[in-house]
Structure formats: structure tokens, C-alpha cells
C-alpha positions as a Markdown table, in Angstrom:
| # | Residue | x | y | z |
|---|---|---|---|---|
| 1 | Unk | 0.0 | 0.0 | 0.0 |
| 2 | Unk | 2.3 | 2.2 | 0.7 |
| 3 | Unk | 4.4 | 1.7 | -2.5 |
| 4 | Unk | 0.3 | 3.3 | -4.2 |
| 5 | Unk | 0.4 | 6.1 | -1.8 |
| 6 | Unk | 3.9 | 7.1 | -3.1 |
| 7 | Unk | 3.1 | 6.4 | -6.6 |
| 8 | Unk | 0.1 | 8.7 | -6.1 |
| 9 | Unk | 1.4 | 11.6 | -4.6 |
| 10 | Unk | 4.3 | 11.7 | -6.7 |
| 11 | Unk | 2.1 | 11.8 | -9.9 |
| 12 | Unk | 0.1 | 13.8 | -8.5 |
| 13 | Unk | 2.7 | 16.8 | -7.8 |
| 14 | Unk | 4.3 | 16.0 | -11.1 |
| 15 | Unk | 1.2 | 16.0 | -13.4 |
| 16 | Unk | -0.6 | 18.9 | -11.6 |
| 17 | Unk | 2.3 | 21.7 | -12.4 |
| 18 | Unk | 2.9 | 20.4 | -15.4 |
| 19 | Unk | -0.7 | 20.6 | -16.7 |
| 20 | Unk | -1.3 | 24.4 | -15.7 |
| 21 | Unk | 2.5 | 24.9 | -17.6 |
| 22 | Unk | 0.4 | 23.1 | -20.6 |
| 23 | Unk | -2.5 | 25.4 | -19.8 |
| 24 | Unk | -0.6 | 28.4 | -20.1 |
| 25 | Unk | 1.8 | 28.0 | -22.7 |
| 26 | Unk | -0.3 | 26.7 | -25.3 |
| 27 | Unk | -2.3 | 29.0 | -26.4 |
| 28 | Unk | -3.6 | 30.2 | -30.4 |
| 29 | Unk | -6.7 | 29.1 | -32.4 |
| 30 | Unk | -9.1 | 26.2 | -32.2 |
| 31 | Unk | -6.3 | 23.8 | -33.2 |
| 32 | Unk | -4.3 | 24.7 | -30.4 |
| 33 | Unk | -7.2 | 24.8 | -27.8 |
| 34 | Unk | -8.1 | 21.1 | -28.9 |
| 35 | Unk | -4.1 | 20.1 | -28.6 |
| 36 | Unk | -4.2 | 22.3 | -25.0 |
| 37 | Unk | -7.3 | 20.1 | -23.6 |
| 38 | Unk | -6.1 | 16.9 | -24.2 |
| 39 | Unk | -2.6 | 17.2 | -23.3 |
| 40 | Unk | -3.3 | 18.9 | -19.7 |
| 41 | Unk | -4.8 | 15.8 | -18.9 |
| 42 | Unk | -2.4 | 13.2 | -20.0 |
| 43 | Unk | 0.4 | 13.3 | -17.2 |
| 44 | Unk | -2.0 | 12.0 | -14.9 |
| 45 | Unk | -2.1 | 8.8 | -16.8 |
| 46 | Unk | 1.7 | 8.3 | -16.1 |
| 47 | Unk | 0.0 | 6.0 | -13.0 |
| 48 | Unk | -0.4 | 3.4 | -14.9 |
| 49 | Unk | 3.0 | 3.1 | -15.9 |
| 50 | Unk | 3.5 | 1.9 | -12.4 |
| 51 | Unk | 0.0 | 0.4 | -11.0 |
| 52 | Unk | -2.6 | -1.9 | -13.1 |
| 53 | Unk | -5.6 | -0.1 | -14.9 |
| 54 | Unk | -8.9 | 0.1 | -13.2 |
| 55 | Unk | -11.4 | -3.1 | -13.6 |
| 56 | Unk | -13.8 | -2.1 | -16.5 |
| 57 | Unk | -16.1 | -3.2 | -19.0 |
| 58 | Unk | -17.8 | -1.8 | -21.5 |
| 59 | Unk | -20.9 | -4.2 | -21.0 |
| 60 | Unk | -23.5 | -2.1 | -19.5 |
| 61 | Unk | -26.3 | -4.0 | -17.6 |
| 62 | Unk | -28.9 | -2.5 | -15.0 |
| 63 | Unk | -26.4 | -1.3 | -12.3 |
| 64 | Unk | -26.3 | 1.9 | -14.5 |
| 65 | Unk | -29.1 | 2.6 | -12.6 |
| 66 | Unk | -27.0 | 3.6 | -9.7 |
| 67 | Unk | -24.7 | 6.4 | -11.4 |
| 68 | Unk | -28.1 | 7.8 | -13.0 |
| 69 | Unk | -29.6 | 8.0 | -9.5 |
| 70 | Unk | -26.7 | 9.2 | -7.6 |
| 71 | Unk | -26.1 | 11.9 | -10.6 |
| 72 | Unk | -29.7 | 13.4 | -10.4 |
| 73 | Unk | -29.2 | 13.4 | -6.0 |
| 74 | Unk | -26.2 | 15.5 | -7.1 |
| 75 | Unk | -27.0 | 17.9 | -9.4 |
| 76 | Unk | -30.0 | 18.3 | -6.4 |
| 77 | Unk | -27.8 | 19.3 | -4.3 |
| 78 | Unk | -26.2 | 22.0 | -6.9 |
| 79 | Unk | -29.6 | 22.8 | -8.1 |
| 80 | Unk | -29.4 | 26.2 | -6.3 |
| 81 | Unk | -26.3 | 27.0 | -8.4 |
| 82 | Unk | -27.6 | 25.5 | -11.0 |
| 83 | Unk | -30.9 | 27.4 | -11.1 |
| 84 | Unk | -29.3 | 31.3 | -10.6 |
| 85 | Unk | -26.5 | 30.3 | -13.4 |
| 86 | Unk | -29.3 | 30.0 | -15.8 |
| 87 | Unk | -31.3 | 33.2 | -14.9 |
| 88 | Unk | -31.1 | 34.7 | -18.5 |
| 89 | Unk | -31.2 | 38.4 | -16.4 |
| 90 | Unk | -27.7 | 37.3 | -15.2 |
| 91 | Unk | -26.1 | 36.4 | -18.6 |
| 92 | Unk | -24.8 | 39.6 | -19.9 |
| 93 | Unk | -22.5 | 40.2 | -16.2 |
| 94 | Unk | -20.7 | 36.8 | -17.7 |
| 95 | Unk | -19.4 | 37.9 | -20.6 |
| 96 | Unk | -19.4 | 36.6 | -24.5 |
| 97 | Unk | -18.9 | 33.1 | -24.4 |
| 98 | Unk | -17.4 | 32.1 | -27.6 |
| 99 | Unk | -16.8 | 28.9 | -29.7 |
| 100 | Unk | -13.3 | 28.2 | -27.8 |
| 101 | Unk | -14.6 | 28.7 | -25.0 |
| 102 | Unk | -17.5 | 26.0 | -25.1 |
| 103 | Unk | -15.2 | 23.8 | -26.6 |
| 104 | Unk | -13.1 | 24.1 | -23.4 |
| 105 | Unk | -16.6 | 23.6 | -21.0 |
| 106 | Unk | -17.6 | 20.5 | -23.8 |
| 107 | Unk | -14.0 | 19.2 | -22.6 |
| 108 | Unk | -15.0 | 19.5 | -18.8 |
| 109 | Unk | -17.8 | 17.2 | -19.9 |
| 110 | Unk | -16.1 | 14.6 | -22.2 |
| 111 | Unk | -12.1 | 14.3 | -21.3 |
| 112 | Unk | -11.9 | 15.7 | -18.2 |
| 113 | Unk | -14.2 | 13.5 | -16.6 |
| 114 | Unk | -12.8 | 10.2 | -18.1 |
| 115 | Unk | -9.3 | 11.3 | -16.8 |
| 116 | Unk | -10.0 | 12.2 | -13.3 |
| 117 | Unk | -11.8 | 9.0 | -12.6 |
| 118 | Unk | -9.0 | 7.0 | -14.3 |
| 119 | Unk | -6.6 | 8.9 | -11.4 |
| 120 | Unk | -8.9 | 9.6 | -8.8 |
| 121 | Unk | -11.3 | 6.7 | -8.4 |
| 122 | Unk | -9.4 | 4.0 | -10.9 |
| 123 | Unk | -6.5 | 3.8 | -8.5 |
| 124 | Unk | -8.3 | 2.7 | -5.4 |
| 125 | Unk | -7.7 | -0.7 | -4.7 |
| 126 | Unk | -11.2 | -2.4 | -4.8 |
| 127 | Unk | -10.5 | -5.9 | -4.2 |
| 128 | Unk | -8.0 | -4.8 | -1.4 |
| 129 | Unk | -9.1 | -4.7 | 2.6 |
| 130 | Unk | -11.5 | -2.1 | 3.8 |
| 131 | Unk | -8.5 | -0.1 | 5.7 |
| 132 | Unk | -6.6 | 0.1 | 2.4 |
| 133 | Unk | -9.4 | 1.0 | 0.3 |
| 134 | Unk | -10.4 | 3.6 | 3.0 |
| 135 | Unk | -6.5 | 5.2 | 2.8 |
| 136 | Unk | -6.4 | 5.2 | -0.5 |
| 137 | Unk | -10.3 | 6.6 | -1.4 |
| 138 | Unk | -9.3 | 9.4 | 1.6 |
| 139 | Unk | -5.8 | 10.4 | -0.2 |
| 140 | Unk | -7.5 | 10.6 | -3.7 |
| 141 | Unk | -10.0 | 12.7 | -2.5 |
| 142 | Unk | -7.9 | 15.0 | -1.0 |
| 143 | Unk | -6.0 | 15.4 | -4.0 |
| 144 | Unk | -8.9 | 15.8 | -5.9 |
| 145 | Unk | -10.1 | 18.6 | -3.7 |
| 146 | Unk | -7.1 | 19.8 | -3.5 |
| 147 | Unk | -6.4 | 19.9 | -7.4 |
| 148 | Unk | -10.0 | 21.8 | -8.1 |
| 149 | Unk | -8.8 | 24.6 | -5.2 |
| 150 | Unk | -5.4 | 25.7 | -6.1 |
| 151 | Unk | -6.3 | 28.3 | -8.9 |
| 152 | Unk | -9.6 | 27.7 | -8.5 |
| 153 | Unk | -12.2 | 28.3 | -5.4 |
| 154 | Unk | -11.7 | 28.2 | -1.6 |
| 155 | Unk | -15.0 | 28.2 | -1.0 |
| 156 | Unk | -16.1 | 25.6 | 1.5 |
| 157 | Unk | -19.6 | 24.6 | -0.1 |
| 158 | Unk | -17.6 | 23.8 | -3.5 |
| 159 | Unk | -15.4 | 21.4 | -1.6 |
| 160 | Unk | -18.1 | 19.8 | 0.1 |
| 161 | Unk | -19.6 | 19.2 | -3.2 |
| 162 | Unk | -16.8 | 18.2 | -4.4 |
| 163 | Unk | -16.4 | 15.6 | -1.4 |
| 164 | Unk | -19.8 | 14.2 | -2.3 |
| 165 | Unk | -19.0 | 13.9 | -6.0 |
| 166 | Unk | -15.8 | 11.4 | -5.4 |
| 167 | Unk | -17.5 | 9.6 | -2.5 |
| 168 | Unk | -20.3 | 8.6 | -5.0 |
| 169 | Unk | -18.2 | 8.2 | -7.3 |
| 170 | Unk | -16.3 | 5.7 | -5.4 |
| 171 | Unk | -19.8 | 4.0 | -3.9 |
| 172 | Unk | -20.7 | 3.4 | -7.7 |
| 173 | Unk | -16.7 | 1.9 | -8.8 |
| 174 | Unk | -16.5 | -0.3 | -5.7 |
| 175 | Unk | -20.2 | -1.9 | -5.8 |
| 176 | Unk | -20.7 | -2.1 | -9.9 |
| 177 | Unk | -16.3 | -3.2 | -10.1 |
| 178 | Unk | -16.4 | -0.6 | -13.6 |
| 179 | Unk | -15.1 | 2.4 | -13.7 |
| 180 | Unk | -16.9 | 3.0 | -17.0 |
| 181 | Unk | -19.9 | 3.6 | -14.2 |
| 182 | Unk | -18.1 | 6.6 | -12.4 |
| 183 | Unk | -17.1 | 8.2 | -15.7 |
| 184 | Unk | -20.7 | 8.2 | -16.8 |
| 185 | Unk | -21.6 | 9.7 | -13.0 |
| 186 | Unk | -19.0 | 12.5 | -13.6 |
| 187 | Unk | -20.3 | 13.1 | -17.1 |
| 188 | Unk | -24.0 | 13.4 | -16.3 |
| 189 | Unk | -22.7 | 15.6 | -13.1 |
| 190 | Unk | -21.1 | 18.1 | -15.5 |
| 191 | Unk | -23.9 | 18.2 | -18.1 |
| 192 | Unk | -25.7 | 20.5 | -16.6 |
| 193 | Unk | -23.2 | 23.2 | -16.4 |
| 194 | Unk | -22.4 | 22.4 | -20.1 |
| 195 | Unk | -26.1 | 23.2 | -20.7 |
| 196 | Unk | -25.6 | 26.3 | -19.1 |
| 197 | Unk | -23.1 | 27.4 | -20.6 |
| 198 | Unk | -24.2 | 26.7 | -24.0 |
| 199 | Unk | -27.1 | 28.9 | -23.0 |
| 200 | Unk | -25.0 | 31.8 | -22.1 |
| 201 | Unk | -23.2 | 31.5 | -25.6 |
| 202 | Unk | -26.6 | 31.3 | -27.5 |
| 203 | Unk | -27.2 | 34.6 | -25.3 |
| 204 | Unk | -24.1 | 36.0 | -26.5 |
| 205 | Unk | -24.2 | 34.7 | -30.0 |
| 206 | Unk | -28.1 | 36.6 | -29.9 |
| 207 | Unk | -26.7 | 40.2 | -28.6 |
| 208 | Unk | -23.8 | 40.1 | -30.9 |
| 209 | Unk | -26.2 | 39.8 | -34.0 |
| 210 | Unk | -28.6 | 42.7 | -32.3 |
| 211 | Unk | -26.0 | 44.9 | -32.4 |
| 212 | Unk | -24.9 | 44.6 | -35.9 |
């Protein structure tokens, strides 16, 4: 075990830097953006040059129930948010949301998600003993938590979200033993906000055209 915990934290504070160095020096047009998103992410995959992949299968049966039903309990719990980000009134204080920049919130939804449950949630031992899962689950959230608030938010509520998210997350890898379940739990999860934002660039899109 402790050979993982090592293994994690030392990805960890290698991929972490390296992806906001990714994030800031590759910048330019669409191209770009697209090469930017999907190497930010890749570092963290460096894991599994040391541990085995997460168990997974591609076979869905009726257990997808439980990422379905733990993904609408959660975006309950952000409905608040949820519900005063979408107040059209609000839009225009956001600012034009362009192509690139939906791209970037399509990524949050699609590559993002698959990545941090490989790292996050794929590396907890689920076959292992209850302590080690319980270490390991404990570390990777912290991470996780910790990853989202460096450059990000320090807001409490956020983090308690954010707790909820990767405890389901790792209720729905260590009873179903797929961690295609959890990627589809983080994907739903984000949809919303996706949604939103789309809204806000059809808002923008609209004004721009009004004023010409």
C-alpha cells in the first residue's frame, strides 16, 4: 500500500504543475485549444505506468441505474447553483462566451471526466481490505479537492460538493467493479453546467447579432 500512496502523490505533484504549464503556454486558435485540452490531462495517466488499470467493461447492464440515481441526487444538491446560473437576467455580467470557449466547457464534460476517474477513483484498490481502500479513497480525494482549489475556489460549499461527488463516485466503482460507471456519473454531473453554458453562448451569439 504504501508503494500506491507514493506512486500517487508523486504523480500527482508532477502532473498537476505540469498541466497548468500546458495550460498556459499553449495558447492560439481552435487547433491549439483542442491540442491544449487533451494534453493537460495526460500526465495524470503516467499511473499506470506503475500500477494496473482500473477493472472495467464496456458491458453495461442494470447497475447503471446507480450512477443515473446518484447523478440526479447531485446535481439536487447543486440545483441552487444551477438554477441562478441559468437566470437569463444574469447572462450579460458573464461575458461573451465564444466557440473556444465552449469547446473548453464540452471538454470539462467529455475528457476531463474520463481522466479524473482514471486517477482519482481508478486507483483505489477495490479488491484490497477495507482499511486500504479507506486510505487510498481518503488520499485521492484529498487530492482531488485539493487539485480543483489551487487556482480555483476556496469556497467551503464547493469542496463539500466536491467531497460528495468522489465519495459517489467511489460508492458506484466499488459496488458495480467498472469504472466506466463513475465516468458516466461524472459526465452526467457536469452536463448540466455544459447546458448552461451553452445557454450563455446562444445569449451572447443573440446580442452580438442585435448589435450589428
Amino acid at each position: 500500500m504504501i508503494r500506491l500512496v507514493l506512486a500517487i502523490i508523486v504523480v500527482f505533484w508532477i502532473a498537476l504543475p505540469l498541466s497548468y504549464q500546458i495550460q498556459s503556454k499553449i495558447r492560439g486558435d481552435l487547433l491549439l485549444r483542442i491540442v491544449r485540452i487533451l494534453s493537460i490531462n495526460i500526465p495524470y495517466l503516467a499511473i499506470f505506468l506503475i500500477i494496473k488499470y482500473p477493472s472495467y467493461s464496456f458491458f453495461i447492464n442494470y447497475m447503471i441505474l446507480l450512477p443515473i440515481i446518484l447523478s440526479i441526487i447531485y446535481i439536487l444538491i447543486d440545483f441552487k447553483n444551477l438554477s441562478y446560473s441559468n437566470n437569463p437576467a444574469i447572462f450579460s455580467y458573464f461575458g461573451e462566451v465564444r466557440k473556444e470557449q465552449l469547446l473548453s466547457r464540452f471538454s470539462e464534460v467529455t475528457v476531463m471526466p474520463l481522466i479524473e476517474e482514471l486517477f482519482y477513483r481508478g486507483t483505489i484498490p477495490i479488491t484490497g481490505s477495507i482499511k486500504e481502500i479507506l486510505i487510498i479513497f481518503l488520499l485521492t480525494t484529498l487530492l482531488f479537492n485539493l487539485a480543483h482549489y489551487i487556482g480555483q475556489s476556496n469556497d467551503i460549499t464547493f469542496h463539500l460538493k466536491l467531497f460528495i461527488l468522489s465519495l459517489f463516485s467511489f460508492l458506484i466503482y466499488y459496488f458495480t467493479h467498472n469504472i466506466i460507471y463513475s465516468i458516466i456519473f461524472h459526465v452526467l454531473c457536469n452536463i448540466p453546467w455544459f447546458v448552461t453554458n451553452y445557454r450563455m453562448y446562444l445569449y451572447s451569439k443573440k446580442q452580438k447579432n442585435e448589435v450589428f
